[in-house]
Backbone as a printed PyTorch tensor [residue, N CA C, xyz], in Angstrom:
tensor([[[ -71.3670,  112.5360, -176.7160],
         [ -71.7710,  111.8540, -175.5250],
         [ -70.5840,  111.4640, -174.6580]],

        [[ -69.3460,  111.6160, -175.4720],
         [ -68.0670,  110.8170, -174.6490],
         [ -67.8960,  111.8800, -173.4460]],

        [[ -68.0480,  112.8790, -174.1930],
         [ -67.5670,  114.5300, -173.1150],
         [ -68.1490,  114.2880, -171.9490]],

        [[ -69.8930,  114.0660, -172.0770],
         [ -70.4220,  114.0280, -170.8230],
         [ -70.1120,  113.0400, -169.8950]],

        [[ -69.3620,  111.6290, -170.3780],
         [ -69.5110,  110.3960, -169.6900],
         [ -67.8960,  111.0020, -168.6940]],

        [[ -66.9070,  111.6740, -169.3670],
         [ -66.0350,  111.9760, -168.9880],
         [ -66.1110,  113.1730, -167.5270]],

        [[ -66.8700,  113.7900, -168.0350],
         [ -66.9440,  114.7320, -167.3140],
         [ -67.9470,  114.3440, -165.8320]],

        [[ -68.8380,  113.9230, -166.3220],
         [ -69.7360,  112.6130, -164.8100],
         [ -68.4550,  112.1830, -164.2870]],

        [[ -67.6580,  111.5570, -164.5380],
         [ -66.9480,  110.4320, -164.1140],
         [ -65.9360,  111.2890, -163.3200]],

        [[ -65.3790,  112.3150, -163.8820],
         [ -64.2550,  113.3440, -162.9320],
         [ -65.0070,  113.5640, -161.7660]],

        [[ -66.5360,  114.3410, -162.1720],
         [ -67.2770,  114.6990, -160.8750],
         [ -67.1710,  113.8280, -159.5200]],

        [[ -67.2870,  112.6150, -160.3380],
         [ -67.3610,  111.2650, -159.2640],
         [ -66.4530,  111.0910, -158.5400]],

        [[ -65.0500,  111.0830, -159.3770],
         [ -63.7010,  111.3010, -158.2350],
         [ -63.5640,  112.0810, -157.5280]],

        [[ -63.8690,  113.0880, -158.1460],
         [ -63.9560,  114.8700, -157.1120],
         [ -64.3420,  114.2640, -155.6670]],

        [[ -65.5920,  113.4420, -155.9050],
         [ -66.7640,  113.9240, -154.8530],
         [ -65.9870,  112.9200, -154.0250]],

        [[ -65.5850,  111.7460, -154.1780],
         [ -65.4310,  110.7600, -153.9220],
         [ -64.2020,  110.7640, -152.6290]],

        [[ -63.5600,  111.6400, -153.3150],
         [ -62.1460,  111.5520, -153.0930],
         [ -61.9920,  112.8850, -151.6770]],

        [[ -63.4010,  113.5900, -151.6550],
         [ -63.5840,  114.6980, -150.8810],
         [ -63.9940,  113.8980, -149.5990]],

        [[ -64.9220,  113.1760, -149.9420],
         [ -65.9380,  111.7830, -149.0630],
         [ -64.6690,  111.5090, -148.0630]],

        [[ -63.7710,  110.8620, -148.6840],
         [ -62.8820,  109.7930, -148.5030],
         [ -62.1040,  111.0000, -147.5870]],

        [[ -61.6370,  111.9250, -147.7740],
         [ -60.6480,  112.3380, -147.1510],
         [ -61.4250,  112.6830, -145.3730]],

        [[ -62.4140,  113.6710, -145.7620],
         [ -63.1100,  113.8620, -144.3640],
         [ -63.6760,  112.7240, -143.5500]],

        [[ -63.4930,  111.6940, -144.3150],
         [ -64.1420,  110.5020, -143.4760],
         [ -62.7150,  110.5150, -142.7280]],

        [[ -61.1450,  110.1660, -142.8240],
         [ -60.0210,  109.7210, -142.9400],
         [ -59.5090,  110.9880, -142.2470]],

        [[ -60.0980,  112.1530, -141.9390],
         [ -59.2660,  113.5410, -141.5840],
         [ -59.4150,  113.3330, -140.0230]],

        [[ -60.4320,  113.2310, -139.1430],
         [ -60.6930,  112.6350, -138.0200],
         [ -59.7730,  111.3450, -137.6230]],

        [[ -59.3990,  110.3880, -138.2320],
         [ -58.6600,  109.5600, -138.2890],
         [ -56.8460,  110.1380, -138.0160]],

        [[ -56.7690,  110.8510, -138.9020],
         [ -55.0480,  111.0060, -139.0970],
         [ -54.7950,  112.1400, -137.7020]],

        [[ -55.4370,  113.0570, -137.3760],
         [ -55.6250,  113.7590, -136.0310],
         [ -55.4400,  113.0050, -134.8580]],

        [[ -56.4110,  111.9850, -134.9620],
         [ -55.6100,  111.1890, -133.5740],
         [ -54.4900,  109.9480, -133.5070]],

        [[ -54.2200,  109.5160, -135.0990],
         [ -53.3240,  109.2260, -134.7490],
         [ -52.3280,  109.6220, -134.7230]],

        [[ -51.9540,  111.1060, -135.0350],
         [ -50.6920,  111.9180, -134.9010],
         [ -51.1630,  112.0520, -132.9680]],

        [[ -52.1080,  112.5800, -132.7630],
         [ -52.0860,  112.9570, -131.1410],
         [ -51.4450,  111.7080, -130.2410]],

        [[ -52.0500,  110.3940, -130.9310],
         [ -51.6220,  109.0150, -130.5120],
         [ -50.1160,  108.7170, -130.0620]],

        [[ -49.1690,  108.9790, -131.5420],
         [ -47.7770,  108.9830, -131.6200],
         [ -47.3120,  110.1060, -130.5570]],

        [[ -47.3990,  111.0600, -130.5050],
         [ -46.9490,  112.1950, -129.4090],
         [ -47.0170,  112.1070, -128.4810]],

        [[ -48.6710,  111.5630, -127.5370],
         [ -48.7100,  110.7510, -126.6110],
         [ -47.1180,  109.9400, -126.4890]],

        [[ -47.2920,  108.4040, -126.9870],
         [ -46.6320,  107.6590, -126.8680],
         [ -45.1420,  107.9060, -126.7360]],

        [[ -44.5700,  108.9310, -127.4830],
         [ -43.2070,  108.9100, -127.4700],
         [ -43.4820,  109.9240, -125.9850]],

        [[ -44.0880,  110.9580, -125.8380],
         [ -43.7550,  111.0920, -124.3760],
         [ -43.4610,  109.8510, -122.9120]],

        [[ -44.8380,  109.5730, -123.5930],
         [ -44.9170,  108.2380, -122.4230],
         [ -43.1260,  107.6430, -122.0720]],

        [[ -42.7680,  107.2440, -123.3520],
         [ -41.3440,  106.4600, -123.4440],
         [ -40.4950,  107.3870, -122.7080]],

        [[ -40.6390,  109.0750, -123.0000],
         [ -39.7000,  109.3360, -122.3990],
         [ -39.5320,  109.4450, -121.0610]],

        [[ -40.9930,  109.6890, -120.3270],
         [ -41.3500,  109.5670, -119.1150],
         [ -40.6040,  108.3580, -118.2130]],

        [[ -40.8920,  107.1310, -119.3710],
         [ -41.0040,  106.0170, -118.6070],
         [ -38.6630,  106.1470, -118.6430]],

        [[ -38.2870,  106.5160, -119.4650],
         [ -36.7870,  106.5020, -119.5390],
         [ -36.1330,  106.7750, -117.9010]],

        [[ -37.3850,  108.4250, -117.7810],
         [ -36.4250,  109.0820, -116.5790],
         [ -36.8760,  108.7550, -115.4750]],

        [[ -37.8550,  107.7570, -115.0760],
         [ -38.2220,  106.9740, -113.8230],
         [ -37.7260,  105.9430, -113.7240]],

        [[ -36.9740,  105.0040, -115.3130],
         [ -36.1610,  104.3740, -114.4970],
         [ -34.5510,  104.5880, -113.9090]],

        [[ -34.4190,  105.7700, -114.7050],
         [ -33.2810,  106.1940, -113.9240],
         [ -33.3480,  106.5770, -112.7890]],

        [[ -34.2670,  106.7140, -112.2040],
         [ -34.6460,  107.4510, -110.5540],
         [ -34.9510,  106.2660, -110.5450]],

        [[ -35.1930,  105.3720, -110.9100],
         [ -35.3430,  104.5260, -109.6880],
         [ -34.2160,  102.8850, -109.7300]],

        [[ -33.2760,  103.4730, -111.0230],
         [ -32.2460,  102.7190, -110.4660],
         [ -31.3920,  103.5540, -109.3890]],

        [[ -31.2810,  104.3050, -109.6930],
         [ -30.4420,  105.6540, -108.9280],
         [ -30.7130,  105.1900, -106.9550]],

        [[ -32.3220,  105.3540, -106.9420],
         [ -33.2830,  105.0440, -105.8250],
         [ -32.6270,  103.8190, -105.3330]],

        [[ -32.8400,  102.7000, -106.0390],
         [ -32.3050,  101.6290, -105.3690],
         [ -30.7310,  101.1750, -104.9800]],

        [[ -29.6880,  101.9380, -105.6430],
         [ -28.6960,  101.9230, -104.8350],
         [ -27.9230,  102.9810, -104.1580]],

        [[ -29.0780,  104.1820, -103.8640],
         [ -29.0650,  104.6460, -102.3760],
         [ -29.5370,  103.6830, -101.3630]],

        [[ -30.6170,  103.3620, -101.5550],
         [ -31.3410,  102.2790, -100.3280],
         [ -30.5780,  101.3070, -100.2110]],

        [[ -29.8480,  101.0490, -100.9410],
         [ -29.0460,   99.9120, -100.7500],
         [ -27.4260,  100.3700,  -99.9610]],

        [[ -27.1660,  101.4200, -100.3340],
         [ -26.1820,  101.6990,  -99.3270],
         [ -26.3230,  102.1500,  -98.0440]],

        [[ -27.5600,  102.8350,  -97.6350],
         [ -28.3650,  103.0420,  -96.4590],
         [ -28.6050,  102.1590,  -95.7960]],

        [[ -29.0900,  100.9410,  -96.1500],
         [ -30.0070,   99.9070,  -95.8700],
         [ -29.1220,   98.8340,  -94.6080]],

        [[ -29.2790,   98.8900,  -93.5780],
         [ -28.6500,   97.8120,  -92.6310],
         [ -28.5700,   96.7980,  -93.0330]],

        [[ -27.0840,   95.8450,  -92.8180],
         [ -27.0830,   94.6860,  -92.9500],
         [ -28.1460,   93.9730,  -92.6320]],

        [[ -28.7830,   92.7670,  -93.1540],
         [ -29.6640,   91.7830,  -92.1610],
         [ -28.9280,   91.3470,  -91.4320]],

        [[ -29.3660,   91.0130,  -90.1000],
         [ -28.9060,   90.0780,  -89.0720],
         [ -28.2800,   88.6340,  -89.4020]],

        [[ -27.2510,   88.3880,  -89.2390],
         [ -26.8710,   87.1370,  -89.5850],
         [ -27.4730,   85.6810,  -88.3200]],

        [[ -28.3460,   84.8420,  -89.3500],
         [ -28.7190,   84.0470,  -88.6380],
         [ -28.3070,   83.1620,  -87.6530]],

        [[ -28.7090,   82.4100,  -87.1430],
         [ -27.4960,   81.7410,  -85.9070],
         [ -27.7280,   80.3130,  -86.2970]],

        [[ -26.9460,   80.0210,  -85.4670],
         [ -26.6260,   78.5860,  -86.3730],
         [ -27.5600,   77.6830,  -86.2010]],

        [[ -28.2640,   77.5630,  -85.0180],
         [ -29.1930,   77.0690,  -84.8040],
         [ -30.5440,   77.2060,  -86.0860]],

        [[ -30.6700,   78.3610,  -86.4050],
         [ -31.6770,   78.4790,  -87.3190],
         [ -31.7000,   78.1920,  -88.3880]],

        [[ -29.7300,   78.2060,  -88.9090],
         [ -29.8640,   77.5320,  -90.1900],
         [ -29.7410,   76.2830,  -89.9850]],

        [[ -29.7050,   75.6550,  -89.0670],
         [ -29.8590,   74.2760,  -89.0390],
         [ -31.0680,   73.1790,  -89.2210]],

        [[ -31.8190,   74.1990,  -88.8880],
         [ -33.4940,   73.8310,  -88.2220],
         [ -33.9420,   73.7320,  -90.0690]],

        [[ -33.2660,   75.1770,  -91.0090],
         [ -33.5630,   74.9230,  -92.0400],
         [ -32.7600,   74.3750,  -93.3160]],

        [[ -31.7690,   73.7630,  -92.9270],
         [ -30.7760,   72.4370,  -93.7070],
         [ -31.5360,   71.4960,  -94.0290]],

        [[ -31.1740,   71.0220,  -94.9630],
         [ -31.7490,   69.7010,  -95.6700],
         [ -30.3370,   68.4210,  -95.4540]],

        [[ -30.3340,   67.6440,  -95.2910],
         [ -29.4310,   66.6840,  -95.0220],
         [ -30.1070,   65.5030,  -95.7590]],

        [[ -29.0340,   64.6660,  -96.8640],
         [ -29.5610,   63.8400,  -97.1560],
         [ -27.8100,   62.5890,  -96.8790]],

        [[ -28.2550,   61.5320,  -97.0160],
         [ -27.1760,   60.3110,  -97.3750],
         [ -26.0640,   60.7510,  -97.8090]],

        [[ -26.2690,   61.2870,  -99.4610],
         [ -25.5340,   61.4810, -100.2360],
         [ -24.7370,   62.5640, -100.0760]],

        [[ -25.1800,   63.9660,  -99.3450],
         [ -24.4590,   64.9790,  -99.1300],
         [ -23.7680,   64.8430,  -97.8280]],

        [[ -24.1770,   63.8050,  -96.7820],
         [ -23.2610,   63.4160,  -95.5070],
         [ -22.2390,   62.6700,  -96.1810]],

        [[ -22.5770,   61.7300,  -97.0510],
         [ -21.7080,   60.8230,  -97.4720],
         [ -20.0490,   61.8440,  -98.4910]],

        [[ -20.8120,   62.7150,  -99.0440],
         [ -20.0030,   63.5180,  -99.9570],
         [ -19.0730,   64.6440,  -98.8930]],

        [[ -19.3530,   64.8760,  -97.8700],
         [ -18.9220,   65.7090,  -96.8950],
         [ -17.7780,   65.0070,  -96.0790]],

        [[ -18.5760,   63.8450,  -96.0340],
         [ -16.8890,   63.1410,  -95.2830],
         [ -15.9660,   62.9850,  -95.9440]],

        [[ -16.0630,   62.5480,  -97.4120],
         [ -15.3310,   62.3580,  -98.1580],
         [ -14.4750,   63.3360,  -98.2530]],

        [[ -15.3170,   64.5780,  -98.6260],
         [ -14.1420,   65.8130,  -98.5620],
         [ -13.0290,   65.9160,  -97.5630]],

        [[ -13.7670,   65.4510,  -96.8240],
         [ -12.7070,   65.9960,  -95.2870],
         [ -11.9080,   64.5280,  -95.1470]],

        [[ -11.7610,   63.6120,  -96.1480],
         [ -10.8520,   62.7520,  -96.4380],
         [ -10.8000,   61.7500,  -94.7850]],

        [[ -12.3910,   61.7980,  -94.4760],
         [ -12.3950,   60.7970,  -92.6930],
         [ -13.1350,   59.7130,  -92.9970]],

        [[ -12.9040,   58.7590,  -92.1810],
         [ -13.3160,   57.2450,  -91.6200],
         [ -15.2200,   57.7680,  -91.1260]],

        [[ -16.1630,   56.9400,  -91.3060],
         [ -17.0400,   56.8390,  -90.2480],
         [ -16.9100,   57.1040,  -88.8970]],

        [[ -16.0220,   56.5150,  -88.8490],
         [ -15.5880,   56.8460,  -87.4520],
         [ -14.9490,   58.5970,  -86.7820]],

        [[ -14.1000,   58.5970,  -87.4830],
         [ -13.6630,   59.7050,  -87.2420],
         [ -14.3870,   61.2270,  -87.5730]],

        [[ -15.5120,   60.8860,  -88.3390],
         [ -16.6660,   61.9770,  -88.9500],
         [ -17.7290,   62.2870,  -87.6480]],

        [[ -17.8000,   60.3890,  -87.1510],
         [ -18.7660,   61.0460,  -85.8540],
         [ -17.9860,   61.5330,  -84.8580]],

        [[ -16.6020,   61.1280,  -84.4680],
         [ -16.3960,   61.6830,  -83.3320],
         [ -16.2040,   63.3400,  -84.0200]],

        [[ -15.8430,   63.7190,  -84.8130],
         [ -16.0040,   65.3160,  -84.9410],
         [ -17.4450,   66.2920,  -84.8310]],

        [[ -18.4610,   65.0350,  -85.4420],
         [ -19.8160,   65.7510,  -85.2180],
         [ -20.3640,   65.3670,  -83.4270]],

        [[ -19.7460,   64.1580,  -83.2120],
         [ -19.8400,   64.4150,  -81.7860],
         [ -21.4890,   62.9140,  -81.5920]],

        [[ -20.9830,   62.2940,  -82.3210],
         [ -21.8240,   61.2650,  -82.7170],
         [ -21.3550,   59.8030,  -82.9250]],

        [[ -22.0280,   58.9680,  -83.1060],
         [ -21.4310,   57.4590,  -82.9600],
         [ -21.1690,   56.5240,  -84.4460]],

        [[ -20.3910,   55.8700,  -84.6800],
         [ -19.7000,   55.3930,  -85.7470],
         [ -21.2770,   54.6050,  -86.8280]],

        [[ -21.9390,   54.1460,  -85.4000],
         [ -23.1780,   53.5530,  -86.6570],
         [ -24.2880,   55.0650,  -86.9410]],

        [[ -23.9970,   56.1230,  -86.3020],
         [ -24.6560,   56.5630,  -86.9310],
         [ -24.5780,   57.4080,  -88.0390]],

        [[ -23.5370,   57.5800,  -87.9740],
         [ -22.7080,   57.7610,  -89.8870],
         [ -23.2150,   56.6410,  -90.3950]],

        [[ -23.1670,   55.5100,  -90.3730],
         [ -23.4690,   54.3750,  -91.1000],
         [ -24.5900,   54.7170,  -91.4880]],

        [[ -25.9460,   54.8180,  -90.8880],
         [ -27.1270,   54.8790,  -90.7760],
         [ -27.6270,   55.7670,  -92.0120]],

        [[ -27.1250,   57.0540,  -91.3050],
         [ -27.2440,   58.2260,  -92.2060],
         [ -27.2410,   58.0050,  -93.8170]],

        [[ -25.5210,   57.1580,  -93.8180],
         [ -25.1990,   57.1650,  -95.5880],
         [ -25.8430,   56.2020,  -96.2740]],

        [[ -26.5400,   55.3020,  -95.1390],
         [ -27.3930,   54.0730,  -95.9600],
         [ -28.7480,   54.6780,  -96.0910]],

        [[ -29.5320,   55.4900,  -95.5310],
         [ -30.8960,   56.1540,  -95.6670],
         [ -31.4420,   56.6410,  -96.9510]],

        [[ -32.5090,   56.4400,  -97.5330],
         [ -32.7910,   57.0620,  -98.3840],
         [ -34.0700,   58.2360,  -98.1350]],

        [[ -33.3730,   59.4110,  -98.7590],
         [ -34.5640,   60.7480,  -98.8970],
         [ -33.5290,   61.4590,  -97.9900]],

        [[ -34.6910,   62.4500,  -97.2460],
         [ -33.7090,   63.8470,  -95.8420],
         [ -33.7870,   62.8930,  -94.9650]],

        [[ -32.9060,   63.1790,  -94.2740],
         [ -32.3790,   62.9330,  -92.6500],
         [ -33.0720,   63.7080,  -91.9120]],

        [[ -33.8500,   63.0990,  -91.2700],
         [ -34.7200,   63.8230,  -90.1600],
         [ -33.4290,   64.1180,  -88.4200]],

        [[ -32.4100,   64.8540,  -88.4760],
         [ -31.3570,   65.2420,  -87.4050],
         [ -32.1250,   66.0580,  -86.2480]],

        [[ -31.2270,   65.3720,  -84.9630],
         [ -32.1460,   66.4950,  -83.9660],
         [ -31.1030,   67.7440,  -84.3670]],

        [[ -31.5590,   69.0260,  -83.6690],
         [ -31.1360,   70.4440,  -83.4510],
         [ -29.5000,   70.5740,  -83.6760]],

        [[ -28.9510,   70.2780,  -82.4370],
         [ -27.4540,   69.9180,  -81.9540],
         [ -27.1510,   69.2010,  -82.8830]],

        [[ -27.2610,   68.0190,  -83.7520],
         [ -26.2910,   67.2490,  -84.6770],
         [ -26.1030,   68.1730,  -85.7330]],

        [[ -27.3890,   68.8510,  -86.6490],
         [ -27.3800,   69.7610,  -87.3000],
         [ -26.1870,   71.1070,  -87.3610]],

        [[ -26.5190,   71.5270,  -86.1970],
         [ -25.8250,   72.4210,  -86.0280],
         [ -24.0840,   71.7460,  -86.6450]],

        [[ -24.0510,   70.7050,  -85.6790],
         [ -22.5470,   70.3160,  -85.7560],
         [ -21.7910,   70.0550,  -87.2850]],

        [[ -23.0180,   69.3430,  -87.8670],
         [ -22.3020,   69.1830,  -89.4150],
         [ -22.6350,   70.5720,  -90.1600]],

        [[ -23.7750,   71.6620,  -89.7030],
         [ -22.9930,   72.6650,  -90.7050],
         [ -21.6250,   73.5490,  -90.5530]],

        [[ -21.3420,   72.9170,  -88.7110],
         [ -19.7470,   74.2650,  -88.2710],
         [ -19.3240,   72.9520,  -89.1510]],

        [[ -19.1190,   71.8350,  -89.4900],
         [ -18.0120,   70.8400,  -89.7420],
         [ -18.1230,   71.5740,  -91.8660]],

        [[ -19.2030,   71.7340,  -92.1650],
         [ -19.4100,   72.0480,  -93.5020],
         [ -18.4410,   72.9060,  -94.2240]],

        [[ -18.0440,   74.2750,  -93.6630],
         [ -17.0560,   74.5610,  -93.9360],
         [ -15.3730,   74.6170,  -93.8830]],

        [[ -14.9900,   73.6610,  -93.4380],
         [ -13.5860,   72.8780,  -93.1570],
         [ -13.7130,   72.2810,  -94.0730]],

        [[ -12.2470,   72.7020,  -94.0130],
         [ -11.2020,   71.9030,  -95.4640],
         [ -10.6960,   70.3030,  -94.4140]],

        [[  -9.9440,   69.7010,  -95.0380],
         [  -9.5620,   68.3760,  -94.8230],
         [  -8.6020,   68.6690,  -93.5460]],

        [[  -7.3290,   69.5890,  -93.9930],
         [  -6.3930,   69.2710,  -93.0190],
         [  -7.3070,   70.2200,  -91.5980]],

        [[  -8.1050,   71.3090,  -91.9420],
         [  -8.8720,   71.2850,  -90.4550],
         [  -9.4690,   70.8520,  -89.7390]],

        [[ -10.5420,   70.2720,  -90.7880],
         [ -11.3260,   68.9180,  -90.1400],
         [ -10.2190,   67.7280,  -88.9680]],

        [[  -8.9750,   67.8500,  -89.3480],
         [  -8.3930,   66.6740,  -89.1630],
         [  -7.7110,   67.2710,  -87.7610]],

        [[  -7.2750,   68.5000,  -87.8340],
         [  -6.9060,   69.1250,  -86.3690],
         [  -7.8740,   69.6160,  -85.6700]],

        [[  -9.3400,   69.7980,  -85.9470],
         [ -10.2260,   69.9650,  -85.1390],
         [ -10.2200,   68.4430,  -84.2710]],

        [[ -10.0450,   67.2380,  -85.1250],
         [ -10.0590,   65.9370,  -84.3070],
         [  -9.2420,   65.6840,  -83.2300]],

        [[  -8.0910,   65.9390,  -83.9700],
         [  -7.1090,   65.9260,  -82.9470],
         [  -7.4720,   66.7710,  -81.4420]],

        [[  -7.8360,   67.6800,  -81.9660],
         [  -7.8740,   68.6540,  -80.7350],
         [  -9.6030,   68.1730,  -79.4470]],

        [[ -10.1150,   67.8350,  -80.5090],
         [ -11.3410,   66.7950,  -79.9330],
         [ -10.8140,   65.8330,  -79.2680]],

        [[  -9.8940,   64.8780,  -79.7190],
         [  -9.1780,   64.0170,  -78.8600],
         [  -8.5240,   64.4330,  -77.7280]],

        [[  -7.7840,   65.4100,  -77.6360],
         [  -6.8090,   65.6550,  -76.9650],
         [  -7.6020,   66.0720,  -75.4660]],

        [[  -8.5930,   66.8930,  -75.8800],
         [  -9.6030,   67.2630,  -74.6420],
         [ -10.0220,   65.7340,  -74.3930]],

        [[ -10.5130,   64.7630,  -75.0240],
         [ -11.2100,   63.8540,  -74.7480],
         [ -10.2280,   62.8070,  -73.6790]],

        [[  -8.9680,   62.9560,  -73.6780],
         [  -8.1540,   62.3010,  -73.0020],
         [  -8.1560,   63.3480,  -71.8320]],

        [[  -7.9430,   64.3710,  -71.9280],
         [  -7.7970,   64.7680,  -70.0540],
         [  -9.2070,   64.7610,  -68.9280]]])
């Protein structure tokens, strides 16, 4: 009786194992098609971005300067607060006094400014004036005055 129980039981793997594979053969087909896909994809995706780094610095050497804004416009969009008027004079190593006559303004209203809290709401023209004053160093700031004075006396 052992023979037969043995021999059932191989059958069973046989069958089993036949089951199992054709269920699983549909399976391994697409995911090999899957992987092949995919590594194309990657390579696809490799050589578009080389065209299109490539792309972007042609366009970029083609590409016209933007227009440089005018001063007026970056003024309109400056933020001015206390602390950065206050930190600006400092740089330029001036008095209240001597900060407005360069911006072309009055001694309390430096005052005003550095005591305010939040933005400085500036008309157009003052704006303008403290961003030409923004980039000066100390000793220019200090001969732009002079030279402000000097007109201011004739």
């Amino acid at each position: 009786m052992s023979n037969v129980a043995k021999v059932l039981k191989a059958e069973i793997a046989r069958i089993s194992k036949r089951e199992a594979k054709s269920a699983t053969q549909g399976i391994g087909k697409s995911n090999t098609w899957l992987r092949k896909t995919v590594a194309d994809l990657k390579k696809r995706m490799v050589v578009l971005e080389k065209e299109n780094k490539r792309l972007v610095t042609v366009m970029k050497k083609h590409q016209p300067e933007s227009p440089q804004k005018s001063d007026q416009e970056k003024g309109r969009k400056a933020r001015f607060t206390s602390r950065g008027i206050r930190a600006l004079r400092k740089k330029l190593r001036l008095s209240q006094a001597d900060f407005g006559k360069l911006v072309g303004t009055t001694t309390g209203a430096v005052y005003l400014w550095e005591k305010k809290e939040g933005p400085l709401s500036l008309r157009d023209k003052t704006k303008t004036a403290i961003l030409s004053v923004r980039g000066l160093g100390a000793k220019e700031a200090k001969q732009k005055l002079t030279e402000t004075e000097t007109k201011g006396k004739r």
